[in-house]
N, C-alpha and C positions, 0 to 999 in steps of 0.2 A: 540457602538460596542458590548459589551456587554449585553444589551437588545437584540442585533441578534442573539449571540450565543445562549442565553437561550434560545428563541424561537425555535432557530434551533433544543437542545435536546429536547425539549417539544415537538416540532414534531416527533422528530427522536422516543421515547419513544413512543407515543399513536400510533404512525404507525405497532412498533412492538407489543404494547399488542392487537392492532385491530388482526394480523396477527396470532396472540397466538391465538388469540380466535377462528378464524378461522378454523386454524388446528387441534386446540381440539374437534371440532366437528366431526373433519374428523380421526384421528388417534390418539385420548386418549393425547394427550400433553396438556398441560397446563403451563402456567407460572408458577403456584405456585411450580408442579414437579420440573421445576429448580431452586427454590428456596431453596426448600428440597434438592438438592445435594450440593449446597454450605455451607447449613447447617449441612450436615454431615462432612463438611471440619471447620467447626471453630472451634477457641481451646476451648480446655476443661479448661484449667485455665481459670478464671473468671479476673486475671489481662490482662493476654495477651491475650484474646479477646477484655476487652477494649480497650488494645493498637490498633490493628488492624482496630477497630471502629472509633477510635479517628484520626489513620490516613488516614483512608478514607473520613473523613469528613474534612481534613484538607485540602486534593487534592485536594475537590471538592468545598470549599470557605464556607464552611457551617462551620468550630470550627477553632479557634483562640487559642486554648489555651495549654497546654504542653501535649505532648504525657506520661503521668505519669501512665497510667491504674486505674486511679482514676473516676470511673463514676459519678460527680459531674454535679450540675448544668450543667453548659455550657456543657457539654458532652450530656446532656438529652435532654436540649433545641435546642443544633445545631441539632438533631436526628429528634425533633419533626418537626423542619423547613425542613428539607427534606424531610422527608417522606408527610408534607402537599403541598411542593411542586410538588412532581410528586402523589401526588396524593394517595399515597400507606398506608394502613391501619396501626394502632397505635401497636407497639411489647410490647407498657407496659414495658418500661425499653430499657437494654443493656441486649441480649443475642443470644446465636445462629439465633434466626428471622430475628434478624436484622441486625447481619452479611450477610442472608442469601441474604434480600434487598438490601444492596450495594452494594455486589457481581456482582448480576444478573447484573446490570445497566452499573458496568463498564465491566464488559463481553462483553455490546452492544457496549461501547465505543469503546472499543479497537477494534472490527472488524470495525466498521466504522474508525476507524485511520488507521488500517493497508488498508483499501481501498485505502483511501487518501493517505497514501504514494506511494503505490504501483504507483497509479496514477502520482502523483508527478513524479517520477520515470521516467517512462514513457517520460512523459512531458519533463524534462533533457532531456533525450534519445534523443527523437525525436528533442529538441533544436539543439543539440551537432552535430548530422548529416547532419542536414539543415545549419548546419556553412560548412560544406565540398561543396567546389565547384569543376565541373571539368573544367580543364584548361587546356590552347594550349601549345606545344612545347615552343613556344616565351616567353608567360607569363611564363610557368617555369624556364625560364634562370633568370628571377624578384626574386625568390625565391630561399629559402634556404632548399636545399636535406634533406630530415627524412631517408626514407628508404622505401623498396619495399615491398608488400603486395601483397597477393591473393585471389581470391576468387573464389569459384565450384557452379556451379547450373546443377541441373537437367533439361532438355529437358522440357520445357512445352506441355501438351499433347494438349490446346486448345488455347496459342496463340504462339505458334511454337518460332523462335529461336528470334524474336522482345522482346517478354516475358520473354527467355531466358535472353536473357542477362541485361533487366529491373531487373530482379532479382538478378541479377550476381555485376550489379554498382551499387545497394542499396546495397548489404552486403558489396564490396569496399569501400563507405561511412561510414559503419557503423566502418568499423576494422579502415581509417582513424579517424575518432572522437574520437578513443578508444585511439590510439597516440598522440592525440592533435595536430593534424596538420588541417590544413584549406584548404590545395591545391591538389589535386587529377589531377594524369593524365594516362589515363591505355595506355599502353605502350606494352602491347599484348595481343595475345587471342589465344588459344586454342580450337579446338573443337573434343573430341572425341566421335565417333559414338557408339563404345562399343560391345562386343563382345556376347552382348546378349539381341541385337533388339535398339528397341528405347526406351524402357524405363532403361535401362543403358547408355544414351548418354548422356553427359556431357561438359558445357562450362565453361573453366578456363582461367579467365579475370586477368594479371597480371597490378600492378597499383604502380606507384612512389609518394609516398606523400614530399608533400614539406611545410614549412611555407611561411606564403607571408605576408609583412608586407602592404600592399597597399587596404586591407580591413579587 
């Protein structure tokens, strides 16, 4: 599992300095530019930069050893192993450079993570609403009452009031999931034409959620 991941940043990394490279041809960017801005962000104390070095490498599996701001061996050597790991040229010590390289890297990290969650996210989302079923009169006597919900959609301009209200019982699903209920049953509807044409006409779909313990 672990040899996957590394591969995976090996790739995620050459993909984006390929992309670097690319754009510098095209609008003056460069990698190294954003490595100069990070470097104008490390500290000036010479301890607590190495703290900062020390616990970047500690994130990242590369130093074992105490956050003290003592750049010793193992603070030099864990340094040297990462940077010959992605490949990145030698800073000749602990200093703002090489602040500037770990920087950049988890820069990339963190956008690729917040993708992934965002995703994730999503993924819940879309779980959560696909638990909402709608159900008959009958089956909701089976269930136990939550409370009523509503929901408005706009007039579709190209699949007329079928679309309508497709859109109308996916946000009903959606404000059920958001209750934690599992049973959906819309219980009326609305439609106002609007007082200024058809693009003000409006359907409002009212909906009883219930829990139901039988799925």
């Amino acid at each position: 599992m672990l040899g996957i991941r590394n591969s995976y940043w090996q790739l995620l990394i050459m993909t984006f300095l390929a992309v670097a490279v690319v754009i510098s041809g095209c609008s003056g960017f460069n990698v190294s530019s954003m490595e100069q801005r990070y470097e104008a962000r490390a500290p000036t104390d010479q301890v607590e930069l190495t703290k900062e070095i020390q616990k970047s490498l500690k994130g990242k599996g590369f130093y074992d050893g105490p956050i003290d701001g003592v750049g010793g061996t193992n603070t030099l050597s864990a340094l040297t192993a990462y940077q010959k790991k992605w490949g990145l040229p030698s800073t000749n010590g602990i200093n703002a450079k090489a602040y500037g390289q770990l920087n950049i890297w988890d820069s990339t990290r963190q956008n690729d993570n917040t993708t992934l969650q965002n995703d994730n996210k999503k993924a819940r989302k879309i779980s959560q609403t696909n638990s909402v079923r709608f159900i008959s009169p009958e089956q909701a006597k089976t269930c136990k009452y939550i409370n009523q919900i509503v929901a408005t959609s706009p007039l579709s301009h190209f699949g007329g009031m079928e679309k309508t209200e497709e859109w109308a019982r996916e946000e009903l699903k959606a404000k059920a999931a958001d209750s934690g209920a599992n049973g959906l049953r819309v219980s009326d509807r609305i439609f106002d034409k609007g007082r200024g044409g058809y693009d003000k006409s409006r359907l409002t779909l009212y909906g009883d959620i219930y829990m139901c313990s039988q799925w």
